[in-house]
Each structure stands twice: as structure tokens, then as C-alpha cells.
Biopython code that builds the backbone (N, CA, C, O; Angstrom):
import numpy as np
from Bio.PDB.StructureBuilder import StructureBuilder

atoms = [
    (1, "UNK", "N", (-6.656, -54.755, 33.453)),
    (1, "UNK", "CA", (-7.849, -53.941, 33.393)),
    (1, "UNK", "C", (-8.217, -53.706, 31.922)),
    (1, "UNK", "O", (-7.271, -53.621, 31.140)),
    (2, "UNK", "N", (-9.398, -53.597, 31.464)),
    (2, "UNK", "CA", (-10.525, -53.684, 30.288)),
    (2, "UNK", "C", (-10.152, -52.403, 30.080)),
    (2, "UNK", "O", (-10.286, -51.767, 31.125)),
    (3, "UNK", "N", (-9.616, -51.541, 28.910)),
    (3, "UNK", "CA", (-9.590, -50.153, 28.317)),
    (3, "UNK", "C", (-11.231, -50.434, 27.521)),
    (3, "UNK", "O", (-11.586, -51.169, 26.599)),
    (4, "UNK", "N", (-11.948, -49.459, 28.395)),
    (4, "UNK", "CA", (-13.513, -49.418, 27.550)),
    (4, "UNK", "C", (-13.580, -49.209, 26.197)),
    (4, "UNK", "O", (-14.383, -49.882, 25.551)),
    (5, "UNK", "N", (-12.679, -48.161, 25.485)),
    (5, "UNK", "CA", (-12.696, -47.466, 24.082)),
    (5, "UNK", "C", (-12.119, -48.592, 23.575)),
    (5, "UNK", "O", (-12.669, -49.199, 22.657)),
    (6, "UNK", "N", (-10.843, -49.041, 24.156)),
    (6, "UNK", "CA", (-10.573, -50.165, 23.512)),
    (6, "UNK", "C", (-11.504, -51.398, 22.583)),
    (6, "UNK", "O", (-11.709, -51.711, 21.410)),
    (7, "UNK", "N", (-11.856, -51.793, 23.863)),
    (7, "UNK", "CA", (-12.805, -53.065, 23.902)),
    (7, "UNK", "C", (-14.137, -52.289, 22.916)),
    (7, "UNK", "O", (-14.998, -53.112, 22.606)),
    (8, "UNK", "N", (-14.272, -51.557, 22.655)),
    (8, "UNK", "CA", (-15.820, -50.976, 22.009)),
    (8, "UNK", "C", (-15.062, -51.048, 20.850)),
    (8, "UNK", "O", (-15.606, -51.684, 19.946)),
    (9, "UNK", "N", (-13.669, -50.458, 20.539)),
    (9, "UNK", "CA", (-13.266, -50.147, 18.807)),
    (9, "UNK", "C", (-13.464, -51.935, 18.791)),
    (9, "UNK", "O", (-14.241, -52.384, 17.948)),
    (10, "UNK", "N", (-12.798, -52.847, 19.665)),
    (10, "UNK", "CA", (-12.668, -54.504, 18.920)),
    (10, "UNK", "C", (-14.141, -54.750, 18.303)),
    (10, "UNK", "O", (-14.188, -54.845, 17.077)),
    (11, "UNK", "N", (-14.973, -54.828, 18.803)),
    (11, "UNK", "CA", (-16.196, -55.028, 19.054)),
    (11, "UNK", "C", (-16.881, -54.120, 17.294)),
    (11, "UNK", "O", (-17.670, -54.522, 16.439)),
    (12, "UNK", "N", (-16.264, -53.113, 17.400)),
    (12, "UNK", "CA", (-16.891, -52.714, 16.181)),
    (12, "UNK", "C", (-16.104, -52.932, 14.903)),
    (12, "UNK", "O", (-16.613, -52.517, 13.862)),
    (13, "UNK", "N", (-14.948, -53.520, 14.856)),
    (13, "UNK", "CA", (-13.992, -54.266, 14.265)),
    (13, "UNK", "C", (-14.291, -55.628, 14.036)),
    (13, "UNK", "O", (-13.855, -56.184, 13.028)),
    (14, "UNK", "N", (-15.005, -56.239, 14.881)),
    (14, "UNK", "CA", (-15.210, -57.536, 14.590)),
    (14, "UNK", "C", (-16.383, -57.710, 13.547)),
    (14, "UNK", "O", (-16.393, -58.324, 12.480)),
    (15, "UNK", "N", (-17.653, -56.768, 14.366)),
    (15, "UNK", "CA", (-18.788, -56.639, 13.763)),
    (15, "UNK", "C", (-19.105, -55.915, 12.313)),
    (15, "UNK", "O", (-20.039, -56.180, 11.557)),
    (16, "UNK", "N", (-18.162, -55.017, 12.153)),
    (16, "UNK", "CA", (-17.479, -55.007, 10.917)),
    (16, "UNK", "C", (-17.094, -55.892, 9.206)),
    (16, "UNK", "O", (-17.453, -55.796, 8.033)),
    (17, "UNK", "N", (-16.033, -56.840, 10.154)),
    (17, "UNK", "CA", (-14.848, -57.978, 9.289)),
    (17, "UNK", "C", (-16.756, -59.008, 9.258)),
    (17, "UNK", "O", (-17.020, -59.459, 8.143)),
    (18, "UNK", "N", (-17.375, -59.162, 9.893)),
    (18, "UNK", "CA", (-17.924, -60.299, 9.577)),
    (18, "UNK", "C", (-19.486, -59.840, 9.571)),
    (18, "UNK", "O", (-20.406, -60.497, 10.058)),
    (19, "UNK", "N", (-19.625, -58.292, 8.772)),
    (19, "UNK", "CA", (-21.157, -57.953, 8.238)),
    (19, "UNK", "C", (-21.875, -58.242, 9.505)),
    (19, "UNK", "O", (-22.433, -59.339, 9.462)),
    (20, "UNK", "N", (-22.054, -57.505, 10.776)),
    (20, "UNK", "CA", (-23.074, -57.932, 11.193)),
    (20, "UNK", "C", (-23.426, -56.498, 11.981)),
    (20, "UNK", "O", (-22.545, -55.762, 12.425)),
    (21, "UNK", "N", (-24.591, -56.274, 12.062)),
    (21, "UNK", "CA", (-25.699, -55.357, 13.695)),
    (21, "UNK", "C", (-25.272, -55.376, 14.610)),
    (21, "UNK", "O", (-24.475, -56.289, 14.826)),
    (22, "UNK", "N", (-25.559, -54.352, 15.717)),
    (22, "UNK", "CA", (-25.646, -55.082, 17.034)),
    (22, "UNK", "C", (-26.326, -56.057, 17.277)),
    (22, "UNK", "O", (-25.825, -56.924, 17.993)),
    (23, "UNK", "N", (-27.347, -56.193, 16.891)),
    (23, "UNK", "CA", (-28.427, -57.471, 16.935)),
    (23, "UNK", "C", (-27.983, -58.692, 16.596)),
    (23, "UNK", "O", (-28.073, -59.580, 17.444)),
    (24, "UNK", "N", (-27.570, -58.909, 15.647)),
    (24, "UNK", "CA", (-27.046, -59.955, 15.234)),
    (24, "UNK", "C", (-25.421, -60.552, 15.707)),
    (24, "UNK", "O", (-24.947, -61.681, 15.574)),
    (25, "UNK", "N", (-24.957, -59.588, 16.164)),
    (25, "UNK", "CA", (-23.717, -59.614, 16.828)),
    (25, "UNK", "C", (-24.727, -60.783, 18.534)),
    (25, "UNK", "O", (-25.032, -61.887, 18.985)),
    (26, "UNK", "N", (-24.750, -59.425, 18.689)),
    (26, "UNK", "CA", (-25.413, -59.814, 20.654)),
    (26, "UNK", "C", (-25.931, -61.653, 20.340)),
    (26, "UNK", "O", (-25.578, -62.594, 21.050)),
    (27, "UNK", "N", (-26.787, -61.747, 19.156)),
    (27, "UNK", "CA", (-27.508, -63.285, 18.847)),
    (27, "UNK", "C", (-26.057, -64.521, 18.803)),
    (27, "UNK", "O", (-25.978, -65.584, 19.418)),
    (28, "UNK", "N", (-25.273, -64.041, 18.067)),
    (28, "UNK", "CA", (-24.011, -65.072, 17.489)),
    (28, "UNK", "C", (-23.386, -65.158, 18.364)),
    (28, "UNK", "O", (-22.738, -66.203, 18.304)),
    (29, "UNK", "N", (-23.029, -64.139, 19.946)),
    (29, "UNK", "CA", (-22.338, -64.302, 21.213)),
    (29, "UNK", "C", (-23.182, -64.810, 22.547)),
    (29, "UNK", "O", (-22.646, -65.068, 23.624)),
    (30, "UNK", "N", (-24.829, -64.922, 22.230)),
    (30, "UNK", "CA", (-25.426, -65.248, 23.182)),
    (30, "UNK", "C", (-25.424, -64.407, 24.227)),
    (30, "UNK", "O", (-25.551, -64.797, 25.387)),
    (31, "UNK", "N", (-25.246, -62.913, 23.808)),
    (31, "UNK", "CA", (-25.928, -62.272, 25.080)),
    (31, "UNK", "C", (-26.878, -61.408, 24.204)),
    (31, "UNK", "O", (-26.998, -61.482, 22.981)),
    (32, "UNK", "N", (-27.718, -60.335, 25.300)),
    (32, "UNK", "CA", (-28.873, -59.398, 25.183)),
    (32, "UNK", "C", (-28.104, -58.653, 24.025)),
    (32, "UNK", "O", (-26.920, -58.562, 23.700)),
    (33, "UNK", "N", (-29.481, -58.085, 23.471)),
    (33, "UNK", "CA", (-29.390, -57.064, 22.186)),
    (33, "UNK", "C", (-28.905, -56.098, 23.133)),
    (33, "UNK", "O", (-27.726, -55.867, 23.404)),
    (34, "UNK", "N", (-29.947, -55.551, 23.613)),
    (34, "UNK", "CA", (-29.437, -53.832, 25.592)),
    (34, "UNK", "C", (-27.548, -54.411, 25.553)),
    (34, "UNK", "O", (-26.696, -53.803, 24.906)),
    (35, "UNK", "N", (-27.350, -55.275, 26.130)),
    (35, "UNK", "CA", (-26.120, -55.333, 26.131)),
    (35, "UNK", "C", (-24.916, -54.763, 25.318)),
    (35, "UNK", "O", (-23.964, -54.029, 25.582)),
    (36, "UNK", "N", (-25.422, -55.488, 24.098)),
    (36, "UNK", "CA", (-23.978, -54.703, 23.446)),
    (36, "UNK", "C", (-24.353, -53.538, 23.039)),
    (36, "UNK", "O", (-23.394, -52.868, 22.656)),
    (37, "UNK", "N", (-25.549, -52.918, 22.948)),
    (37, "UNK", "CA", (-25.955, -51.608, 22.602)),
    (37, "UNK", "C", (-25.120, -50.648, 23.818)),
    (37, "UNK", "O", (-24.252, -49.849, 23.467)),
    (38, "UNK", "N", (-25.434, -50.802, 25.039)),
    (38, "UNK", "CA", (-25.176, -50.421, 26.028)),
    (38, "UNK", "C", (-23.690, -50.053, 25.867)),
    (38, "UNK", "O", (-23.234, -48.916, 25.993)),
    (39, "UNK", "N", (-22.872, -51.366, 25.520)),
    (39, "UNK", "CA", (-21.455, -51.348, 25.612)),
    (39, "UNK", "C", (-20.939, -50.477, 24.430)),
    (39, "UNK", "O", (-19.898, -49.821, 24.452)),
    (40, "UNK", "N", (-21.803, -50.564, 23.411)),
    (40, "UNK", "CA", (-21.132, -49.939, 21.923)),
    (40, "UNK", "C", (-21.390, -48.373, 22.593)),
    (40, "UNK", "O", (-20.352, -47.780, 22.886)),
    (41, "UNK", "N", (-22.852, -47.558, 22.894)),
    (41, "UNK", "CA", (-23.018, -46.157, 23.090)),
    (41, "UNK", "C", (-21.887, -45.462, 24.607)),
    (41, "UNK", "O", (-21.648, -44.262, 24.738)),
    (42, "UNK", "N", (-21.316, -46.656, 25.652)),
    (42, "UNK", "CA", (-20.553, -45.968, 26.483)),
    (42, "UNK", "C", (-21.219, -46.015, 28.108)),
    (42, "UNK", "O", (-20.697, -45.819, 29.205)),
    (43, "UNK", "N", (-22.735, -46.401, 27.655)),
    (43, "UNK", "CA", (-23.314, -46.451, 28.662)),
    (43, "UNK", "C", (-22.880, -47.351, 29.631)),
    (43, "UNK", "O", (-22.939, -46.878, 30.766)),
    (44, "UNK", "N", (-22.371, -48.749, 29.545)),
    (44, "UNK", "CA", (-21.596, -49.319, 30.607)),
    (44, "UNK", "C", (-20.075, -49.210, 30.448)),
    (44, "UNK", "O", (-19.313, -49.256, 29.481)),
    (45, "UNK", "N", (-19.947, -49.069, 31.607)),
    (45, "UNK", "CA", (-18.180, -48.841, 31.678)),
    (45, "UNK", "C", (-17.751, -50.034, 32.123)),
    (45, "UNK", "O", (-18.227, -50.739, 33.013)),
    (46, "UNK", "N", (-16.625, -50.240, 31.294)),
    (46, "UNK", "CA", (-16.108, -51.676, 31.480)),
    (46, "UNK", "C", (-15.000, -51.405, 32.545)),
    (46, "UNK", "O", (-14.667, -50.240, 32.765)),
    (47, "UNK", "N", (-14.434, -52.411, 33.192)),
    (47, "UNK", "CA", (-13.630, -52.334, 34.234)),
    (47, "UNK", "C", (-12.686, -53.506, 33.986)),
    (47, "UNK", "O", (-11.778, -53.747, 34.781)),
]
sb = StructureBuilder()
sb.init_structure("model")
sb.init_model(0)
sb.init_chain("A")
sb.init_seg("    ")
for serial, (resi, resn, name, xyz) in enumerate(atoms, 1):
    if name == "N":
        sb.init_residue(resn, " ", resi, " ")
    sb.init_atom(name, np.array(xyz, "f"), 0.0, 1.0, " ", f" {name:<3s}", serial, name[0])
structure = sb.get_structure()
């Protein structure tokens, strides 16, 4: 099982180490901008 806080600190760790936005993150992984916004503020709960 996905620890949500977890998976949000990687995510802002990655986006971090390699200078990037959510925007530009969401573009370089090929999903929606809403998406990782969503995932970074808590609004989707990961499972």
C-alpha cells in the first residue's frame, strides 16, 4: 500500500533535485498539470 505523505514528500524531492514546477514536473511524466497539483495539495488520496 502507497503511504500518501510519503509518496507527496518523493514527489517534492524529486521536483526539487531536478529544478522543476508542478507544471513542468506533470509535462516530463506525461500526466495532467490537475494531477499532480491534486496529489501535491492532498486532495487525492493515494491507496
Amino acid at each position: 500500500m502507497v503511504n500518501s505523505a510519503d509518496f507527496t514528500k518523493r514527489i517534492h524531492k524529486i521536483m526539487e533535485k531536478n529544478d522543476l514546477n508542478a507544471s513542468s514536473f506533470a509535462e516530463a511524466i506525461h500526466v495532467g498539470r490537475s494531477s499532480i497539483s491534486h496529489i501535491l495539495s492532498g486532495r487525492n488520496n493515494l491507496v
